[in-house]
C-alpha positions as a Markdown table, in Angstrom:
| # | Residue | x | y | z |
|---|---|---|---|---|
| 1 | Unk | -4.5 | -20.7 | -20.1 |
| 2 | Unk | -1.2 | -21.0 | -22.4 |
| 3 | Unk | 0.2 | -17.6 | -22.1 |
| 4 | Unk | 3.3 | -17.9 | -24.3 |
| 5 | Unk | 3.4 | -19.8 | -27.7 |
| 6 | Unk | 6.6 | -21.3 | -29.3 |
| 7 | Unk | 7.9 | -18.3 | -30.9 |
| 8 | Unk | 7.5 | -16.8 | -27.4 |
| 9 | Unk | 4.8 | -14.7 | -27.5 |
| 10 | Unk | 1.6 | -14.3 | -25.8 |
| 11 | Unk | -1.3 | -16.7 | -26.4 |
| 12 | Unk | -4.2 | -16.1 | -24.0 |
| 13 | Unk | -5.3 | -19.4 | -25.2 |
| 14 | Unk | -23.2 | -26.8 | -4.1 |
| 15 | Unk | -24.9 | -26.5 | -6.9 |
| 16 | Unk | -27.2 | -23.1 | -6.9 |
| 17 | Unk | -30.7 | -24.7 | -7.8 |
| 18 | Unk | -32.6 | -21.6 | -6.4 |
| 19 | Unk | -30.5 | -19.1 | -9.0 |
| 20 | Unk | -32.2 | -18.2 | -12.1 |
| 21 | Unk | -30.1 | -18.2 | -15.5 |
| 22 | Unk | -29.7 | -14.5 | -15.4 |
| 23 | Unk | -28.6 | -14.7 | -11.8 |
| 24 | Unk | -26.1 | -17.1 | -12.7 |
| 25 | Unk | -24.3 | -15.4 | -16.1 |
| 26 | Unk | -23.7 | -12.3 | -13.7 |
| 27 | Unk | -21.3 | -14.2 | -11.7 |
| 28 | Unk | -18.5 | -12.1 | -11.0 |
| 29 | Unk | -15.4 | -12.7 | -13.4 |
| 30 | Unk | -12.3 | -11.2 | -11.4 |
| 31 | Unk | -13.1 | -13.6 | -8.9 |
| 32 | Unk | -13.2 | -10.4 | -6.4 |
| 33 | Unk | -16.0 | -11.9 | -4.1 |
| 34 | Unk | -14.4 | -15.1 | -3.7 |
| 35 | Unk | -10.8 | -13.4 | -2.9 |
| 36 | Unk | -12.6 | -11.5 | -0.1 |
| 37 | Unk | -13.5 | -14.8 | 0.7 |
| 38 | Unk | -10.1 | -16.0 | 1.1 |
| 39 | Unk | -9.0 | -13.7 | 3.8 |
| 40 | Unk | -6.0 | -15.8 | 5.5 |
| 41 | Unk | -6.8 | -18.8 | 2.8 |
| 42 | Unk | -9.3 | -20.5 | 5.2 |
| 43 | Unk | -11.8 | -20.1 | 3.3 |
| 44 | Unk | -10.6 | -21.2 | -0.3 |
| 45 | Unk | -9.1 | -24.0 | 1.4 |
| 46 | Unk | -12.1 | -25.1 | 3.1 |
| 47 | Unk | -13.2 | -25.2 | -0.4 |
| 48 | Unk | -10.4 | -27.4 | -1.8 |
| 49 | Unk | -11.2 | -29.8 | 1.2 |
| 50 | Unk | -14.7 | -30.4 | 0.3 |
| 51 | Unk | -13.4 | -30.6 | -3.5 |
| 52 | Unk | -10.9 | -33.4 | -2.5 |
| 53 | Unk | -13.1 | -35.3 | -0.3 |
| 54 | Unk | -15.9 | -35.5 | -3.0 |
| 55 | Unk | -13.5 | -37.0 | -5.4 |
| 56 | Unk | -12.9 | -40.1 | -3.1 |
| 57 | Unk | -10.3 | -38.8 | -0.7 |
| 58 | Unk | -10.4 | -39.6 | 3.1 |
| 59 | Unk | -9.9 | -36.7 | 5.3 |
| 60 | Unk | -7.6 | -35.5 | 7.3 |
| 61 | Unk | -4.8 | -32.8 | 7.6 |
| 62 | Unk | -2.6 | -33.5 | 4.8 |
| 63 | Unk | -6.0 | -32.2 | 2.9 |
| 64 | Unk | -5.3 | -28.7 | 4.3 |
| 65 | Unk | -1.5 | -29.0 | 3.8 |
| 66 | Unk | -2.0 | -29.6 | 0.0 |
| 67 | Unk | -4.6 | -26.6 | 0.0 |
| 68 | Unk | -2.1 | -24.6 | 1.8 |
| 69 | Unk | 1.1 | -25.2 | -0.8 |
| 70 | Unk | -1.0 | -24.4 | -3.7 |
| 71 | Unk | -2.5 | -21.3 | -2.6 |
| 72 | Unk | 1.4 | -20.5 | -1.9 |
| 73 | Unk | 1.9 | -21.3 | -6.0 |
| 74 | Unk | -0.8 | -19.2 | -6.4 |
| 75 | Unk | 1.4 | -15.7 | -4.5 |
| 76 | Unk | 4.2 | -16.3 | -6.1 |
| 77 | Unk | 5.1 | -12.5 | -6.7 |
| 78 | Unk | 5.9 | -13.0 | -10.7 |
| 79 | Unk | 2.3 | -13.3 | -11.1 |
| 80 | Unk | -0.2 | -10.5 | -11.9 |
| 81 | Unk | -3.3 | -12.4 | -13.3 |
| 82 | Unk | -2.5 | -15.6 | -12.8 |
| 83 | Unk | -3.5 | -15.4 | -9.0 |
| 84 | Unk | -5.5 | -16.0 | -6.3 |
| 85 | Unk | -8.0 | -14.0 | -8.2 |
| 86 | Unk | -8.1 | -15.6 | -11.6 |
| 87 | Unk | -8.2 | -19.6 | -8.9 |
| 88 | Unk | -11.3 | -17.7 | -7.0 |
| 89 | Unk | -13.0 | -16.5 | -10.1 |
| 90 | Unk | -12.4 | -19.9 | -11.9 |
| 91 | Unk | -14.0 | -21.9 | -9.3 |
| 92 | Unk | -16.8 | -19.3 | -8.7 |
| 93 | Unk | -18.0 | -20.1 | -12.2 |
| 94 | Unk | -17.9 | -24.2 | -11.6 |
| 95 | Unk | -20.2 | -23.3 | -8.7 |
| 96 | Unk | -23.2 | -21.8 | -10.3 |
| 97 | Unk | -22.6 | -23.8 | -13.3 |
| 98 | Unk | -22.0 | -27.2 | -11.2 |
| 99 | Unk | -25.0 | -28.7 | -12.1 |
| 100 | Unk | -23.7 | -28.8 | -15.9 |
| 101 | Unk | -21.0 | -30.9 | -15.1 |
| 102 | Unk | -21.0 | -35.0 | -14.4 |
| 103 | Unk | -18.7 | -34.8 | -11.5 |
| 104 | Unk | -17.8 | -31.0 | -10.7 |
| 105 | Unk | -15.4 | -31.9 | -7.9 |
| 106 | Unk | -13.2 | -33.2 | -10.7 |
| 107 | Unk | -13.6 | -29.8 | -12.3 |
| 108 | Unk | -13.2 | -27.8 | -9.0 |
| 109 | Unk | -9.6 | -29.8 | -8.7 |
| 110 | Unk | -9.2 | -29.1 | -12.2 |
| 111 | Unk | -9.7 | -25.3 | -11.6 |
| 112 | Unk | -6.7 | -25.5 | -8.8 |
| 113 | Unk | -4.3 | -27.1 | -10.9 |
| 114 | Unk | -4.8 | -25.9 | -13.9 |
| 115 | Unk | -2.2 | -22.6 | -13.4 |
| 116 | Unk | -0.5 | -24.0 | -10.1 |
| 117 | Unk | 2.6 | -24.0 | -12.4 |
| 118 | Unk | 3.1 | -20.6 | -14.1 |
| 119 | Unk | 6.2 | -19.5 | -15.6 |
| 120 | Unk | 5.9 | -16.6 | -17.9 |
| 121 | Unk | 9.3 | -17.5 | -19.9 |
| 122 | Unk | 7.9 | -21.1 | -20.5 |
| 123 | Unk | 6.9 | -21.8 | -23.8 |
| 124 | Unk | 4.1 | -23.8 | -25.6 |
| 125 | Unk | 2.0 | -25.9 | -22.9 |
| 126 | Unk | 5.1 | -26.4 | -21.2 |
| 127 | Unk | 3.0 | -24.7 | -17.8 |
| 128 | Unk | 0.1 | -26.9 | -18.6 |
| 129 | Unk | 1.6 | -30.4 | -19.0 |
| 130 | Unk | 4.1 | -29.4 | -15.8 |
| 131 | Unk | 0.8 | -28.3 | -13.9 |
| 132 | Unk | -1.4 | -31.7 | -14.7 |
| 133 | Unk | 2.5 | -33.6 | -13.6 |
| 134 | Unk | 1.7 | -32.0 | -10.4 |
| 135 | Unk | -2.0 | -32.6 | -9.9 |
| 136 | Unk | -1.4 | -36.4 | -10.7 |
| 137 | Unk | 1.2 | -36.5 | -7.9 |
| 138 | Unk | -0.4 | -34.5 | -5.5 |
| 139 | Unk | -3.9 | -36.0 | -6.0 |
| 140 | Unk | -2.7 | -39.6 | -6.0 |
| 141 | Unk | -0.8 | -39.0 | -2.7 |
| 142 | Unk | -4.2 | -37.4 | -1.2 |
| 143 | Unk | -5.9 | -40.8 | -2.0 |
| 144 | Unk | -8.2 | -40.0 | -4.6 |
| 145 | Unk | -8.8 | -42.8 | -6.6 |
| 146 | Unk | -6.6 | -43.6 | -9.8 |
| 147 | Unk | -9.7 | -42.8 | -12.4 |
| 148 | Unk | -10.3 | -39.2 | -11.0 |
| 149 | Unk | -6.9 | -38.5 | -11.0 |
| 150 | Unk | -6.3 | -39.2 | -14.7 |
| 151 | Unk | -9.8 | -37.4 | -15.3 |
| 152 | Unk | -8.4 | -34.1 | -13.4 |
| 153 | Unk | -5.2 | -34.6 | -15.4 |
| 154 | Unk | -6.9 | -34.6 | -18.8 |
| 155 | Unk | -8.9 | -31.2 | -17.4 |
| 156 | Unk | -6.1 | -29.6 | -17.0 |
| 157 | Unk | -4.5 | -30.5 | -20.0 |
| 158 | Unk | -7.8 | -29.3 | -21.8 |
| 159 | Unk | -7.0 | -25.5 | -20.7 |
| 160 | Unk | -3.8 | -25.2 | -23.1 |
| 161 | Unk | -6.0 | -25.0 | -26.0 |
| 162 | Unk | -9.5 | -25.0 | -24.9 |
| 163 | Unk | -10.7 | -27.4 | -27.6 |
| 164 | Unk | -13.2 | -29.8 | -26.2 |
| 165 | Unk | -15.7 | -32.2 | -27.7 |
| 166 | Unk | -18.9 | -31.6 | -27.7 |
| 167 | Unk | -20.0 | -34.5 | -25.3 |
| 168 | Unk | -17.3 | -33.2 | -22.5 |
| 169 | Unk | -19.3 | -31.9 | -20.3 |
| 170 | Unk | -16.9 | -31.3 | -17.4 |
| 171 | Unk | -14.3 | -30.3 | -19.9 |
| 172 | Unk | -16.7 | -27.5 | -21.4 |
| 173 | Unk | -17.2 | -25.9 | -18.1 |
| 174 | Unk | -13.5 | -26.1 | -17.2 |
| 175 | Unk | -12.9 | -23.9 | -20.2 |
| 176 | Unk | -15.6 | -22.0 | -20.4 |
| 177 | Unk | -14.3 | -20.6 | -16.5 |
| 178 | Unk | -11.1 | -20.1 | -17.3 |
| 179 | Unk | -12.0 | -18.0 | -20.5 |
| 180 | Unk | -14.7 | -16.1 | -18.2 |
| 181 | Unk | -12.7 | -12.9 | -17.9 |
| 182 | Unk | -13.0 | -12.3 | -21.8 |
| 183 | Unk | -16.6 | -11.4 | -21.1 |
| 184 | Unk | -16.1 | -9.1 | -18.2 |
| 185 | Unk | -17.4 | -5.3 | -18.4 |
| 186 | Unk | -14.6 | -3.0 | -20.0 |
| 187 | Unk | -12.9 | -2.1 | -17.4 |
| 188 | Unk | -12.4 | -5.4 | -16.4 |
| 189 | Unk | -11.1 | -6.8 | -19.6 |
| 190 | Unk | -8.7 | -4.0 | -19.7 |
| 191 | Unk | -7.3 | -4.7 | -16.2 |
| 192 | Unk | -6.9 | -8.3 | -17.3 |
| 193 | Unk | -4.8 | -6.8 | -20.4 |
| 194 | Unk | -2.6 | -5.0 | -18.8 |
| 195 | Unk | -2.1 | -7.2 | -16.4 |
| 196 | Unk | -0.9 | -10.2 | -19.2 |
| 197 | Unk | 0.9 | -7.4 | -20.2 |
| 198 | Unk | 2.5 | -7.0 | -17.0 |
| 199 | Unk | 3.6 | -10.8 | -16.7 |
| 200 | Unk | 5.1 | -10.9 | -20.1 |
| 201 | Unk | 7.5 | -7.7 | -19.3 |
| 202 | Unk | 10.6 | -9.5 | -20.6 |
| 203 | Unk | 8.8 | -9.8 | -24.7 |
| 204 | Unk | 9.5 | -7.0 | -26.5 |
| 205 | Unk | 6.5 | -4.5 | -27.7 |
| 206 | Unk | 6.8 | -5.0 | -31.3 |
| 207 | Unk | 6.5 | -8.9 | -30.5 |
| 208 | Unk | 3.6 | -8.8 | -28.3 |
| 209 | Unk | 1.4 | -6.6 | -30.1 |
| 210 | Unk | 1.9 | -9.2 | -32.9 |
| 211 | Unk | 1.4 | -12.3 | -31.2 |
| 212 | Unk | -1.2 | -11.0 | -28.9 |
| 213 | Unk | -3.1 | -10.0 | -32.4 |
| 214 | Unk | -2.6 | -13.2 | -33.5 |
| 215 | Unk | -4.1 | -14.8 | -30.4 |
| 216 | Unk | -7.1 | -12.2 | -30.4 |
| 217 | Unk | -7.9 | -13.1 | -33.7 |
| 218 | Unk | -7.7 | -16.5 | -33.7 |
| 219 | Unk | -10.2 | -16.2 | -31.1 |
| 220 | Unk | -12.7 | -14.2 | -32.8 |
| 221 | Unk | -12.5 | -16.7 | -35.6 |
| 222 | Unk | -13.4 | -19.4 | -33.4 |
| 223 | Unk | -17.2 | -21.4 | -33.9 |
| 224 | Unk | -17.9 | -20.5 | -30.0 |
| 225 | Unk | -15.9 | -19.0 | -27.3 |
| 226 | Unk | -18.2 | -20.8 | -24.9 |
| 227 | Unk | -19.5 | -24.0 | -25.3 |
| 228 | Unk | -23.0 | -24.2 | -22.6 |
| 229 | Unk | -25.6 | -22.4 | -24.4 |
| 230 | Unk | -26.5 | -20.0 | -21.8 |
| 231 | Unk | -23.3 | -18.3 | -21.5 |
| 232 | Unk | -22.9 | -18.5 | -25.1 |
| 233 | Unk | -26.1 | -16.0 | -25.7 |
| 234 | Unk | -25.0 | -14.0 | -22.6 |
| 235 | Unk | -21.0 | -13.9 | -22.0 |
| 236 | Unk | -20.0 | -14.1 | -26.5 |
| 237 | Unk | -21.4 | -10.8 | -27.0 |
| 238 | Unk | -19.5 | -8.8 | -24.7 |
| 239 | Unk | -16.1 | -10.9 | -25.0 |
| 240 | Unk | -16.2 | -10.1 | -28.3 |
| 241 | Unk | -16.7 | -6.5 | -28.1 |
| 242 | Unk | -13.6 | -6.5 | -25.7 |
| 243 | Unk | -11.0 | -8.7 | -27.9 |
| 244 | Unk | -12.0 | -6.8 | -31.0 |
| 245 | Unk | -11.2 | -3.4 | -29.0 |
| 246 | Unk | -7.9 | -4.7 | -27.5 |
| 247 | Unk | -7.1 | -5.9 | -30.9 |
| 248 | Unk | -7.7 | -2.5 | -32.6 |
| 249 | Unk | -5.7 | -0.8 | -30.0 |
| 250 | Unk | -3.0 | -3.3 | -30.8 |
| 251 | Unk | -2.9 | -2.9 | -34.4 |
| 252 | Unk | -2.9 | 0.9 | -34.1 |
| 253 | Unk | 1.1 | 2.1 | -34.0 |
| 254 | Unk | 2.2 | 4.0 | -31.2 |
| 255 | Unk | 3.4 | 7.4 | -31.7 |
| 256 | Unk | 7.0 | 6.7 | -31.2 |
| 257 | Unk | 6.5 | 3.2 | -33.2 |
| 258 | Unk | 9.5 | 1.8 | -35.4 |
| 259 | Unk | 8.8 | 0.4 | -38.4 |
| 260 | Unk | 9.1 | -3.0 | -37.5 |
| 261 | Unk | 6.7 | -2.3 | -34.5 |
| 262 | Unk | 4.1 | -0.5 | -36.3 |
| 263 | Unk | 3.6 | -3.6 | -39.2 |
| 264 | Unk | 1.6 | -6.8 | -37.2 |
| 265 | Unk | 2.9 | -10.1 | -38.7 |
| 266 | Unk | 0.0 | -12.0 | -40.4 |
């Protein structure tokens, strides 16, 4: 997601046959199983390989290499939700949802990608447009043929804003993942805050709470948070119960609020 807007302030803008639907909308958002997963990145790698090789390209170590480096983009220590975590939970949702997508290997690359460039100072979709640069390159020099390439490209381009047509199915499930973590039980969601919080250190408090409100409320205004109908009727609920309680505890002044912190732009 694009984390920082212009004015420099936040804007948190195998398919399972056998699962039924409830099964499926309980799929973990923090991505904690799949991290577990991970242990010394074998495992999230392993699923990168099979990811790449579906798309069209041949195998062989330079597969693991690539998995390797972006897992290593993923660490970097200036990151507190845009990690390993937030990649495993991503991709855990294009799993159970797989069968929703035309080609969900394209997707699962997508999900890689789409935050393999994060800087928190950035601004607009600065992180996005540098991340789809380096899925293009990195992709191409894999093999994967020229069309999947430019489709994984315009994936991860998708998840600065989230606005996808209604006949993009692969685009829908991209961003439906990546906003997963807006439905997550309370605790959850607040973790997530803080942790947004956390990565934008260097914006003052006065500004965040106001572009953060902005943000929040722009998403509560939007037609649908989530675009396939299952998680719709199971994930919009909840997400918004937990932006409309961020953005209450956002517009409430601190105690030691200033003037200029206490009054939200609008």
């Amino acid at each position: 997601m694009t984390e920082l807007d212009d004015a420099g302030v936040p804007d948190p803008h195998d398919d399972r046959a056998a699962e039924t639907d409830d099964d499926r909308a309980a799929v973990p958002h923090d991505g904690r199983g799949a991290e577990a997963d991970d242990g010394r990145g074998a495992g999230l790698v392993a699923r990168w390989r099979a990811a790449v090789r579906g798309a069209g390209a041949p195998d062989g170590p330079a597969l693991t290499r690539a998995g390797q480096e972006l897992l290593a983009r993923w660490r970097e220590p200036h990151r507190r939700y845009h990690t390993v975590r937030h990649l495993a939970a991503v991709l855990d949702v294009v799993d159970a949802y797989a069968g929703c997508a035309g080609r969900p290997d394209l997707v699962r690359l997508a999900a890689w990608c789409h935050d393999a460039v994060y800087d928190p100072r950035a601004a607009g979709d600065a992180n996005e447009r540098a991340s789809a640069d380096l899925a293009e390159g990195l992709l191409t020099g894999l093999g994967v043929p020229a069309a999947a390439v430019a489709e994984v490209r315009r994936l991860v381009l998708l998840t600065a804003g989230h606005a996808v047509a209604a006949d993009d199915r692969d685009g829908a499930l991209l961003c439906d993942a990546d906003l997963a973590v807006l439905a997550g039980p309370p605790e959850e969601y607040d973790r997530y805050a803080a942790a947004i919080r956390r990565e934008y250190a260097h914006v003052p408090d006065g500004d965040f709470r106001r572009g953060r409100a902005r943000v929040l409320h722009s998403l509560l205004s939007l037609p649908t948070l989530y675009r396939h109908p299952h998680l719709q009727t199971h994930w919009t609920p909840q997400a918004h119960a937990n932006l409309t309680r961020e953005l209450t505890t956002l517009t409430t002044p601190p105690p030691d609020a200033t003037p200029s912190d206490a009054t939200p732009s609008s």
